[in-house]
Every structure is written in C-alpha cells, then in structure tokens.
C-alpha positions in Angstrom: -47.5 1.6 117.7 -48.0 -0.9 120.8 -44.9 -2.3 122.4 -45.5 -5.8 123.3 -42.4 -7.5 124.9 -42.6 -10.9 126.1 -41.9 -12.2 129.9 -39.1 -14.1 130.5 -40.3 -14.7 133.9 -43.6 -15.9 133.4 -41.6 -18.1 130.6 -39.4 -19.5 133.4 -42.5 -20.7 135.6 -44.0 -22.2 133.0 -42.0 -25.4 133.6 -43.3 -25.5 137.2 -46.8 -25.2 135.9 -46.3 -28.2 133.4 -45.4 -30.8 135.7 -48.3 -29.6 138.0 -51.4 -29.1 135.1 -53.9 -30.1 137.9 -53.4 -27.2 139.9 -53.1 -24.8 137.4 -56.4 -23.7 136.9 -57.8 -20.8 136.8 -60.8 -18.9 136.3 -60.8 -18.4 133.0 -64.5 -18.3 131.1 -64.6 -22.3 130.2 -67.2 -24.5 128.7 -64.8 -27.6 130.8 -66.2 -30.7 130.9 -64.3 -34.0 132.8 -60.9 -34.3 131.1 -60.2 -37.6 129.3 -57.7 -38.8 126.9 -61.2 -38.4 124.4 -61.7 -34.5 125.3 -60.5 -32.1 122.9 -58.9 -28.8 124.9 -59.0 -25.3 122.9 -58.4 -22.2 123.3 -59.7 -19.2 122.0 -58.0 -15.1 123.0 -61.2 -13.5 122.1 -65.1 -14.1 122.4 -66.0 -14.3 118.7 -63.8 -17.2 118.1 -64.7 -18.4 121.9 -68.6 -18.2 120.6 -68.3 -19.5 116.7 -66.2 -22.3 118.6 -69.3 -23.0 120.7 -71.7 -22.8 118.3 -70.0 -25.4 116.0 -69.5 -27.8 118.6 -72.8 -27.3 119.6 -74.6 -30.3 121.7 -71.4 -32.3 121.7 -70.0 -30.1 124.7 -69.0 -33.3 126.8 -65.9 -33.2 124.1 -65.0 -30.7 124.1 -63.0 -28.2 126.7 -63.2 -24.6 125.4 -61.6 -21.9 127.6 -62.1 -17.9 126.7 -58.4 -16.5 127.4 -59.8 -12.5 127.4 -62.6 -13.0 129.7 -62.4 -10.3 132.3 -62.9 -6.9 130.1 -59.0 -6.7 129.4 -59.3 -4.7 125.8 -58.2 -6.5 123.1 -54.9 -4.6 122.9 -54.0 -3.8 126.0 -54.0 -8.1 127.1 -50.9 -9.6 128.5 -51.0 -13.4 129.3 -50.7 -14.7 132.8 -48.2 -17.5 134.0 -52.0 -19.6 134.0 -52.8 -18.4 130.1 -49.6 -19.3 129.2 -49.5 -22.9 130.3 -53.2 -23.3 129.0 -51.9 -22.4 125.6 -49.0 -24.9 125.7 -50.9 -28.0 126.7 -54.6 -27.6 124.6 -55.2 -29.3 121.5 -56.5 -26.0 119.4 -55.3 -23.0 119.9 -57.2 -20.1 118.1 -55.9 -16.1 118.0 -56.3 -13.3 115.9 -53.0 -12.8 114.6 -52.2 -8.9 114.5 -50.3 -6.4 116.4 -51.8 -7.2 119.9 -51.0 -11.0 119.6 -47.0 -10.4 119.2 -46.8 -12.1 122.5 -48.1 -15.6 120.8 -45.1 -16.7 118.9 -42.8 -17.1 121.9 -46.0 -18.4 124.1 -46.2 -21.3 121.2 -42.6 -22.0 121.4 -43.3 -23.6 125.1 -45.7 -25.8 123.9 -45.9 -29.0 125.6 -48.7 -30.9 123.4 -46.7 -31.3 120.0 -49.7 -32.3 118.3 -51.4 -29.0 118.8 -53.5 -27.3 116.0 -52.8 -23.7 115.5 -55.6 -21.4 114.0 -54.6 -17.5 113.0 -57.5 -15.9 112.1 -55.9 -13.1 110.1 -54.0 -15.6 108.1 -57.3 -17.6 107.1 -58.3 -14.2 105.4 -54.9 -13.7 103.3 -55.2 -10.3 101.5 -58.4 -9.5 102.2 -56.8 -8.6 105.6 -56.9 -4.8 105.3 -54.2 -2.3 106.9 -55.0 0.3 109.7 -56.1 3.7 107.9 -56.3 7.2 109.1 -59.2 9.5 107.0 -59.7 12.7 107.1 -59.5 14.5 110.8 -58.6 11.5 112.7 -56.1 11.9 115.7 -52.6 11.1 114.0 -50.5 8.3 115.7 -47.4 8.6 117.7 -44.6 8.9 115.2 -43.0 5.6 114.5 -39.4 4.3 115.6 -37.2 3.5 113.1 -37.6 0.0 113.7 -41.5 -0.1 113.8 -41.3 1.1 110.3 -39.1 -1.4 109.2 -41.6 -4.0 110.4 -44.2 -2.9 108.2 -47.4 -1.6 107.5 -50.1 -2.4 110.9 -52.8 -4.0 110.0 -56.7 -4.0 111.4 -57.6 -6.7 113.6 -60.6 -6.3 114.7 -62.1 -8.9 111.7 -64.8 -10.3 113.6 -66.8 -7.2 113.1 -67.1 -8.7 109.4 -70.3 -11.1 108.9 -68.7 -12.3 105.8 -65.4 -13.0 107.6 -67.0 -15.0 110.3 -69.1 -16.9 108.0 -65.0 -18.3 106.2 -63.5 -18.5 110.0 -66.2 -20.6 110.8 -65.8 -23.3 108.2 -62.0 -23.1 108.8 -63.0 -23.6 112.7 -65.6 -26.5 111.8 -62.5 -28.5 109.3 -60.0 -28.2 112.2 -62.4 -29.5 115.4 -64.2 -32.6 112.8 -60.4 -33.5 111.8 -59.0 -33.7 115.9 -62.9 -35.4 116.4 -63.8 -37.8 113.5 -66.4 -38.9 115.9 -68.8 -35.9 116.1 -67.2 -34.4 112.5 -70.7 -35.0 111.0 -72.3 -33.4 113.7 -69.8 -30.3 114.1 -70.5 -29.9 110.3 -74.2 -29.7 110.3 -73.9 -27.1 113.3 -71.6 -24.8 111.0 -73.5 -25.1 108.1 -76.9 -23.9 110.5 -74.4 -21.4 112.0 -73.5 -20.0 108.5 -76.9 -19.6 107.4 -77.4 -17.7 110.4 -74.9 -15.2 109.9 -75.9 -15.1 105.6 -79.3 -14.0 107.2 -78.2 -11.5 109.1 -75.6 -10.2 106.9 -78.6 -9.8 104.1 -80.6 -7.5 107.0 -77.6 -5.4 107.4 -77.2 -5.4 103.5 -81.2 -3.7 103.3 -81.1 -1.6 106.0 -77.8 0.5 104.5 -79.6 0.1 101.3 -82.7 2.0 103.0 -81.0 4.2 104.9 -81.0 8.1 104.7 -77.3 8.4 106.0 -74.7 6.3 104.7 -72.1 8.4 107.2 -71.2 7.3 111.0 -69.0 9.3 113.4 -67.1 8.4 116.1 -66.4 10.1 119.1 -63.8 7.0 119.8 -62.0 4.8 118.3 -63.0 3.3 114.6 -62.6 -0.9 114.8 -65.7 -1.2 112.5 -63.8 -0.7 108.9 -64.8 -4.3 107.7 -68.3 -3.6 108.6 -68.3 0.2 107.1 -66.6 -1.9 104.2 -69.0 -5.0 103.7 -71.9 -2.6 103.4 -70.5 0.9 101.5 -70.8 2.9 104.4 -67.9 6.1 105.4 -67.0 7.3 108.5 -65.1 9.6 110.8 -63.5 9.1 113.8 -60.9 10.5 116.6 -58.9 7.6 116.7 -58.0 4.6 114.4 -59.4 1.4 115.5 -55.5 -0.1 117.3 -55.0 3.5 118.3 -53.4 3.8 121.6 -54.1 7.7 121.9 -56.5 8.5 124.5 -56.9 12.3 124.0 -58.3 14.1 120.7 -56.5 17.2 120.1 -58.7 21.2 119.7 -58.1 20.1 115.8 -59.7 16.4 115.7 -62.0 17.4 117.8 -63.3 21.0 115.3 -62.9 18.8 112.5 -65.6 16.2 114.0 -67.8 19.3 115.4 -67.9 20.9 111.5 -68.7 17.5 110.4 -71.6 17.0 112.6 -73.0 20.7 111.5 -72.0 20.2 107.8 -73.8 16.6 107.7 -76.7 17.1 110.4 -76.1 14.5 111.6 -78.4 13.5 114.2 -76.2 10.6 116.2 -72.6 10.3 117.2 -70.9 7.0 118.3 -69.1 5.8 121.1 -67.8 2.3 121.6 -69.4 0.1 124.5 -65.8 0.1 127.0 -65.6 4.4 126.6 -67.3 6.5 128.6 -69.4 9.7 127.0 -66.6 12.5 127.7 -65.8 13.3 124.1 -69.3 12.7 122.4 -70.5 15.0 124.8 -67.8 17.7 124.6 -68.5 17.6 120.5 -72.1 17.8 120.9 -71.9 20.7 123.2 -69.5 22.5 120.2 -72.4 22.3 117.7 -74.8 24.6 116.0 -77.7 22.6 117.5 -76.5 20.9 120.2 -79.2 18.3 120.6 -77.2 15.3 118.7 -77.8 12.1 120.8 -75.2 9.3 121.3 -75.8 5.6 120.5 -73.3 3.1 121.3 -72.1 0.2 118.7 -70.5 -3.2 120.7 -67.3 -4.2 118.9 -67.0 -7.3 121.3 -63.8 -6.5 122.5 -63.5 -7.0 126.1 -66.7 -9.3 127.3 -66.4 -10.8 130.2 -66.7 -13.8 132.1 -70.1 -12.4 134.1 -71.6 -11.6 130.1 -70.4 -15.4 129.1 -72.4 -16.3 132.1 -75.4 -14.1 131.5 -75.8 -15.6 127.3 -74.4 -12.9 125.7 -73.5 -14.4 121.8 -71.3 -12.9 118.8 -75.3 -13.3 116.9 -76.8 -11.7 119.8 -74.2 -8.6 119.6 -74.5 -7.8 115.9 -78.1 -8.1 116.1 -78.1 -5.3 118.4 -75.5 -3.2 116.1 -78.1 -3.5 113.3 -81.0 -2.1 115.8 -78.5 0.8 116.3 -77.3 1.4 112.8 -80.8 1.1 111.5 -81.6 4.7 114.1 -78.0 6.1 113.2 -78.7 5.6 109.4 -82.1 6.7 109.4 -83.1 3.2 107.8 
C-alpha cells in the first residue's frame, strides 16, 4: 500500500501564496484565458478529466480557465502537489480528482480552500458501487504485506476508471451539470457539446464491443502493471499480469515471471503487453523464456502520465483509446 502523508510545510506557504495569486503561476498545462469576475477557474489531477472538461466546454474557452495539475509525466500514483498546485486548488471554482488511494493528499489540500463557493467533483464517488476493488489473479506479483493499520482502512480500490468508455460517458454528464450550473450562460451550449461528446464515446465503445466479439483471443498479458480491469471488464475479456494496476512493486519474482512464461506457451499467444511509461525489460526477459521465442510486444496507453508537450502536440482521451482499439484488434486477433 502507498504512503501518502501530507506537507505541513507546503500547507504553511500556502497563506503567502493567497495574498499574492498574481504571482503564483506556474506552468501548469492550462487552457487560461484573461481572468475576470465572469471566468470560471477548474482544475482537473488527470488528463481524462482535463480533456472531457475541454471537450464539453468546447468553443466557449474564453470562460473558462482549465488547468491540468499532472502535466509533466508524474505517474498517477507517485504525484505529490507543489506549494503552486496547492494554492491553484484552493482558489478555482471546480475542482475535479479521481478519488482513490493516490489522491489521500486532497482532503487536507481542500481544507485550505480560499474560494468557499467551490464545486468539488470525485470521480470515483459519481460511480458508487460500480467502483471495483484492486484484484490479484492467478500468478500476479503479491503486494507488500499490509500494516495493521492499512487493513483497518479497508479494502483498495482501482482508480484507474477512465480506462472505462461507459464510465466516461456518466463522468461526462456529471461534468457538463456542474460547468452549465456555475455558467447558466453557455449551459445550453456546454450541454449540446456533451451530448456530441457522448455519442462519440457510444461509437467507439460499440467498435471496441465488435472487435472482442470478433476476436480469436479473448486473453491479454502483461509484462507490467494491469490498470485496464474496467476495460477487460466492459468487454468480457481475462488477463494476466505481473503486477496489479496501484502496485508499487517494480520487480517480478523467478515465480511471476515462470507463471507468465507457461502462460504464453500454454496459450500461444502471439503478443505481450507493456504499458506506454515502462520500458521492455520484462516483456523481453519472458519472451526470451519461451518455447518459441518470437512473441512480439505491443504497447496499450493507460493515460497516466501525459504531459504538457503531448497537451501541446493534440493528444485527446478519444484520440488514445482509438489507438488501444488498433492494438487490441492485433493482440486479439480481431
């Protein structure tokens, strides 16, 4: 389990940055244009939310400062706010995180809120119970045994939700309700963009749907971390991996690393899987275990550490999962 303890310094410098806002900014990725009393100020952790966020509000961008808090390849769980991040959160208007492990750092960042009025969006507490909790299947590294207190705390659950189609589609209307009530002026117009949006991701989440339908394979595995279970889940697909999808291991043990060598040769699998922040160290040492050795490795985006540059360049969340379907169609054999 991750340790996330918050900073009582940067805390303590937060008052300094309050009574200064104007210089207090930073680099972070930003759609920002000219503050008024009339422009809306959010904040989003990750990309997805950053992107549905900018695809709702859509040609009304003059009302709207968005700001992407992860935006310089930082993994998801490894993030830990700066002084900066922190007073960004405490003055915007809409404030939108994920809600799991990672974000235990949030509750205490909130509690120095200067704008009283803010909105507050978790997007694991939008989903409710279809929220699902961090599995290990067969062969997968085991985690560090808990503390006593970690147990007490409760089952971990997996973040990574954006990986779902279906879940964006329900964030997205939760999104679009929040920005038309803080915007009454361009409600009408941030509705029509999320209903275009959502028809969008229906479309693509039907060509997902037919290509696991067609496929020859209905088995992916990772030589990496697994944050794809509400994919594998939307669309009846199985998997094995080295590592759960929050793990903080690093290193697969002789025994995970057999199991997913016997599970390439039992399968034939043609393909292993790496995540787009690893490098190829372990795909390649399993490969090289095989009967055959001549497995090839494709790489799946789970959009957790973009960056600023990407923003910059036009990368989208639409974008991104298009390009998983080009790679699970060739992994699947569809």
């Amino acid at each position: 389990m991750r340790r996330i303890t918050m900073y009582c310094a940067l805390l303590l410098v937060l008052s300094l940055l309050v009574g200064c806002a104007a210089q207090g900014e930073t680099a972070s990725t930003s759609t920002r244009p000219e503050l008024t009393d009339k422009t809306l100020s959010v904040v989003a952790t990750v990309f997805p939310a950053f992107d549905w966020t900018r695809q709702i509000v859509g040609e009304n961008s003059d009302h709207v400062a968005l700001t992407l808090l992860l935006d310089k390849g930082t993994d998801f769980h490894n993030y830990q706010p700066t002084v900066e991040d922190i007073y960004k959160i405490s003055t915007c208007d809409i404030f939108i995180y994920v809600g799991g492990e990672s974000d235990k750092w949030v509750p205490d960042a909130l509690a120095q809120a200067t704008n009283q009025n803010m909105s507050v969006v978790c997007l694991m507490d939008l989903l409710g119970s279809a929220v699902k909790e961090e599995e290990t299947v067969e062969g997968m590294e085991a985690e560090a045994e808990e503390t006593e207190e970690e147990e007490e705390e409760g089952p971990e659950y997996d973040e990574h939700i954006w990986l779902s189609l279906r879940f964006a589609k329900t964030v997205c209307a939760e999104l679009c309700d929040v920005l038309a009530k803080k915007d009454a002026a361009c409600a009408a117009s941030y509705r029509s963009n999320c209903e275009a949006y959502s028809a969008k991701l229906e479309t693509l989440d039907a060509s997902y749907t037919e290509t696991v339908e067609a496929a020859s394979r209905k088995t992916l595995l990772f030589a990496d971390r697994f944050p794809f279970r509400y994919l594998a889940d939307d669309y009846g697909l199985s998997y094995y991996a080295a590592f759960a999808g929050c793990s903080a291991e690093t290193e697969a043990s002789f025994e995970t690393v057999n199991f997913l060598v016997n599970k390439v040769d039992e399968l034939h699998l043609p393909y292993i899987m790496k995540l787009e922040s690893s490098d190829r160290r372990l795909a390649e040492t399993i490969i090289s275990n095989t009967q055959d050795k001549n497995a090839e490795i494709l790489e799946l985006n789970s959009l957790q550490s973009v960056t600023a540059q990407q923003v910059a360049e036009g990368i989208t969340y639409l974008g991104v999962m298009e390009q998983n379907l080009e790679v699970l169609k060739q992994a699947l054999g569809a």
